[in-house]
N, C-alpha and C positions, 0 to 999 in steps of 0.2 A: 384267327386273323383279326379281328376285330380289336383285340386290345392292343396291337400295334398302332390299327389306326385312328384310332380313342388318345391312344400316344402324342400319333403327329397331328392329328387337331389342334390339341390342348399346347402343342408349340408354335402353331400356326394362328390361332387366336391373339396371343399374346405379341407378336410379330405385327400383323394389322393393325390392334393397335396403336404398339410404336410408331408404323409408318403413317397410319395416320393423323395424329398426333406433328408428327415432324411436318406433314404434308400442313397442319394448317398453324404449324409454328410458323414455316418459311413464306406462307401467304397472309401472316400477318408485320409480319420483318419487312416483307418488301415492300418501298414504297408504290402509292398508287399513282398511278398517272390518268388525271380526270381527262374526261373527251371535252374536246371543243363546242364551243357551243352549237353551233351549225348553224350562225342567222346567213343572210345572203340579202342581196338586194341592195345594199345600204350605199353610196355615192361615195367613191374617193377623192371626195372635195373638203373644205373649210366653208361651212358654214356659221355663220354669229347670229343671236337673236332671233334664235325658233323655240316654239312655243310645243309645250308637251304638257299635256290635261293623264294625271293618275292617281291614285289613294283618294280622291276629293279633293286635288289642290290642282290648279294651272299655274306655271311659271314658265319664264324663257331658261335657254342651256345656250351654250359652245359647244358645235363637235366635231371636232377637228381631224379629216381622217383623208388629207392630199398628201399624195408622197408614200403612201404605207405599200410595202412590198409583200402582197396577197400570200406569194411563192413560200414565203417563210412564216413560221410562228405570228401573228398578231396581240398585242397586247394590249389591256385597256389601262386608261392613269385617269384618274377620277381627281379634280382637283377644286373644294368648294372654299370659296373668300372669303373673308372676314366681314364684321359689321361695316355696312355702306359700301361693302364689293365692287371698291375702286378697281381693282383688276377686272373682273368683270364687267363694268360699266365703260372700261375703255382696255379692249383686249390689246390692241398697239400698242399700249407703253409698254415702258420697260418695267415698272414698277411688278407686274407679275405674269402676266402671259406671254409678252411681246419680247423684242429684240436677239441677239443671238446666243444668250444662255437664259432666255424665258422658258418657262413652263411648256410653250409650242413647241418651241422649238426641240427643247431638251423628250418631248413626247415621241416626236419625228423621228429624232435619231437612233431611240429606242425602238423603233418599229411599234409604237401606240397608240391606238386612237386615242385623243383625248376629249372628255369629257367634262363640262366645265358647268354645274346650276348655277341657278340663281335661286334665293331664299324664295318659295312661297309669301313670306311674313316682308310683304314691301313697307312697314312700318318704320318699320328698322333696317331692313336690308341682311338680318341675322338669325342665324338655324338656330340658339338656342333659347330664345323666348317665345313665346305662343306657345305653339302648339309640335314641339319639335319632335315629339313620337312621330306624328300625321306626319311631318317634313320630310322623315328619314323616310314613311311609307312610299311617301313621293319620289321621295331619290330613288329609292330601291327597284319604285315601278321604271322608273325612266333606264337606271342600267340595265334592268331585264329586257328592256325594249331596244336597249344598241347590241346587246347578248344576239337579239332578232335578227340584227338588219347585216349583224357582224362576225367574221369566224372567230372568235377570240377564245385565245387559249386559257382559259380559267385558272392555270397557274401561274401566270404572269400578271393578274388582274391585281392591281395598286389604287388602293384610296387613299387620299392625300386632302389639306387642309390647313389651314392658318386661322389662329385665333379662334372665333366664332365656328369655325368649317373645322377645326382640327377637335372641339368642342364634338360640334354634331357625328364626329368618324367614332370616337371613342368611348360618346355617352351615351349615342344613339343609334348611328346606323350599324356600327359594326356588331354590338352586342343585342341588337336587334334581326339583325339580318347577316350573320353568320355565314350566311346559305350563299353568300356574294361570292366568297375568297373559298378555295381550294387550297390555293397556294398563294404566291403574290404576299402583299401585306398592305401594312401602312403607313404613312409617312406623315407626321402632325408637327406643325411648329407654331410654337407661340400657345401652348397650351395641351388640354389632350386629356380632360379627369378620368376616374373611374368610372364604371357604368350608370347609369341615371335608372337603366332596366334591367328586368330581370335579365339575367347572361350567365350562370353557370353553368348549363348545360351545353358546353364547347366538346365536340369530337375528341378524340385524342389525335386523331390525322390532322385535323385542323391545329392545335396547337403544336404539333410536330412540323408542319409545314408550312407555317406564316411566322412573317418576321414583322413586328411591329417596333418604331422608330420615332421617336421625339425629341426636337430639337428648340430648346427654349432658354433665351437667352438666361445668362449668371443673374442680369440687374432685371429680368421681367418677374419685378413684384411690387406692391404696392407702399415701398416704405422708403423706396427712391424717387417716388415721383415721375418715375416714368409710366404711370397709369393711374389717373385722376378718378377719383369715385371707389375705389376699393378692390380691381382686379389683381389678382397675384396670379401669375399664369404658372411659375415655376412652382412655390411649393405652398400655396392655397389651397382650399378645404375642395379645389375642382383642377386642382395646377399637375403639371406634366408631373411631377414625380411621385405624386397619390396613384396617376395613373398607371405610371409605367409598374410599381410594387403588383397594382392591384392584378395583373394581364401576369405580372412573372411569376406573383405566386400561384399562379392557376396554370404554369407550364410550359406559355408560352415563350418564344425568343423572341427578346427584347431588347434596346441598345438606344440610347441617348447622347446629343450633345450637350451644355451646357456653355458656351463661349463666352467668355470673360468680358465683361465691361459693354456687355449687350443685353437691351432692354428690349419692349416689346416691338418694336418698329423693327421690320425686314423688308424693308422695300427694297426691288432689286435681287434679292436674293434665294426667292423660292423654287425657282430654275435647278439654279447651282445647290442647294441642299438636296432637292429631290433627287439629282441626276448619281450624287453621291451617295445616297441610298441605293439604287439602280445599281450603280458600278458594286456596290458589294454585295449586295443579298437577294437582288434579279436574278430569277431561274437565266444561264446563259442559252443563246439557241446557237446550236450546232453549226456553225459552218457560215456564221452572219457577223459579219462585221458593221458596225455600226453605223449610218451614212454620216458622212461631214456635212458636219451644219455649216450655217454662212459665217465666213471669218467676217470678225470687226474691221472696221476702216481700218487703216495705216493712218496716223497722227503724231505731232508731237506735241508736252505741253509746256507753254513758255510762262511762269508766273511770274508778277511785278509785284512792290509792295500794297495797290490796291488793285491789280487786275490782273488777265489772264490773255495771251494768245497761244490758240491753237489749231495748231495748222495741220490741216485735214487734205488727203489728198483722195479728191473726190471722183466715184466714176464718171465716164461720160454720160450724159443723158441724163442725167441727175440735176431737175428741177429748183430743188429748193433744199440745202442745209442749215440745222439748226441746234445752235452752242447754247446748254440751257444749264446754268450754274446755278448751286442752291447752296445755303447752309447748312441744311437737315437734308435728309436722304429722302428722295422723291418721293412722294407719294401723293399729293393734291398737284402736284404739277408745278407749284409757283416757284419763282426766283426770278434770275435774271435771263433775258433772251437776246439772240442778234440773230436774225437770217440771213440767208445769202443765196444766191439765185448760180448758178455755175455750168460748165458743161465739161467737164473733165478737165480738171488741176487741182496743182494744191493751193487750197484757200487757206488765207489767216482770217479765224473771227475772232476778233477781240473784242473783250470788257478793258478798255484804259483806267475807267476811276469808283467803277463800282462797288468793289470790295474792302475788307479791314484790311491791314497790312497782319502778319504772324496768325492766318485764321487758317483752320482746313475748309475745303469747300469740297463738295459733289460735283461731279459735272456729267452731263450727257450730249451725245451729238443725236441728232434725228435726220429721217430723210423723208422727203413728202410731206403731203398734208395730214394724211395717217399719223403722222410723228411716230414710224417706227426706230429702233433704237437701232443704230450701228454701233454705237462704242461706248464707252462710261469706267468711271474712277475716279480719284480722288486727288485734290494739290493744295498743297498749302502756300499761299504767300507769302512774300519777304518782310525778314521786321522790319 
């Protein structure tokens, strides 16, 4: 009897094996799905200009977290500003937090909190000089600290960035702190080099499961003159498409725009790139539709050959409107202004004789003193 069952061992061996084997083929095929963070406590409000002490540095943040629906999935969007973090320094414009395809807004809809530093380095107002390893420790401690206070699903976790901030995501905090992202990605425009620190030691889940994304203009380099002093954000010795080679040959999934006849200036527009990042490569959550953000005014715009009327029809209760026309795309704020005081109609503010005749102009409406952004776009005059 024995050498029967000497037999069916020696079939039964080789069987276990196989099955275990397959058992931890199919446990490593499937994806993971990371746990939530478990923070709690943290206010569903809009906060600006709090102060958080970490790694050995104090700085202020935004963190934006009114509106976010507990019931569903949470996500966090990380979003650090350029040198002199005019977005930051004034979150109501339009230029990059504020209005109704800002950076808030577009966080909100997503169901995000957002998370907004400021540079340690107040010298300059920018993550990649000083001391920007230390910087990145800072960032890194301040998300682990809304990780705390917040449920947030760690595959929906987005870091995001301009110029300077898109700089500090790609040279430093991400390939520094790795340990952020599960899934989620990144989003850098106006720049984004290869790593400044060691970083080859990436997961294989990790570059299987992040989508990193750079968006930098055709003309952002330095031989157009659209950046003074020697920056090339596109294809310089630190520029987005060093970066983007360096993350793809290492396995990650990656995808860039390049937009023609666009240099480093995005004012306005970091809203609407991020959100378009989001719509395609955002983990979706089941059964959540996105909330509607606040539509734009209703306006129309009437151009002359030096001026502009545009006639806004304004809600009631509405204080104070403000027609703010520029040549160059917002970003310090200046141009031309007209206020107007109202209580529900439609007002015409006009520039009669301010402009060239046959020029394009920018324009924005605002409301309040805040100068949040309702509406904005672009008219050319008559010759």
């Amino acid at each position: 009897m024995s050498e029967p069952l000497n037999a069916l061992g020696a079939l039964v061996r080789p069987f276990r094996i196989v099955l275990a084997a397959l058992v931890a083929l199919l446990a490593t095929a499937t994806p993971s799905v990371a746990a939530p963070t478990g923070g709690s406590g943290g206010p569903l409000t809009d906060r600006t200009f709090q102060t958080f002490t970490g790694a050995g540095y104090t700085a202020q943040h935004h963190l934006y977290a009114g509106g976010i629906d507990t019931s569903r999935p949470v996500g966090l969007l990380v979003y650090a500003d350029g040198t002199g973090e005019y977005g930051f320094e004034n979150p109501s414009a339009g230029y990059a937090l504020g209005g109704v395809d800002g950076v808030v807004a577009v966080a909100k809809r997503n169901n995000m909190v957002l998370l907004v530093p400021s540079s340690p380095n107040r010298a300059c107002q920018c993550w990649e000089r000083g001391d920007p390893t230390g910087y990145a420790d800072h960032l890194a401690a301040l998300i682990e600290s809304v990780h705390g206070r917040y449920d947030i699903d760690r595959d929906r976790v987005w870091l995001s960035g301009y110029s300077s901030g898109a700089q500090l995501t790609t040279r430093f905090l991400f390939p520094r702190h790795p340990e952020l992202l599960t899934g989620g990605g990144t989003i850098v425009i106006g720049g984004g080099g290869a790593p400044a620190v060691a970083a080859d030691a990436f997961p294989a889940s990790l570059r299987a499961d992040v989508h990193m994304h750079w968006d930098t203009g055709a003309l952002d380099t330095d031989t157009n003159g659209s950046a003074p002093g020697g920056l090339n954000s596109l294809s310089g010795p630190y520029g987005a498409e060093v970066g983007e080679a360096w993350y793809a040959d290492r396995g990650f999934q990656t995808s860039h725009e390049h937009p023609a006849g666009v240099g480093h200036a995005r004012n306005g527009q970091f809203g609407t790139i991020i959100e378009g990042v989001l719509d395609r490569h955002a983990t979706p959550i089941a059964g959540f539709e996105p909330a509607a953000g606040p539509q734009p005014w209703e306006h129309t715009v009437t151009p002359t050959r030096v001026g502009v009327t545009v006639s806004v029809s304004v809600p009631s209760n509405t204080t104070r409107t403000t027609l703010r026309v520029s040549a160059s795309p917002f970003g310090s704020q200046t141009g031309f202004y007209t206020y107007r005081t109202t209580s529900g109609d439609v007002v015409p503010l006009s520039l009669t004789r301010s402009l060239a005749p046959d020029r394009t102009y920018h324009y924005q409406l605002e409301t309040g003193t805040d100068r949040t952004v309702v509406a904005s776009g672009t008219f050319r005059t008559l010759p």
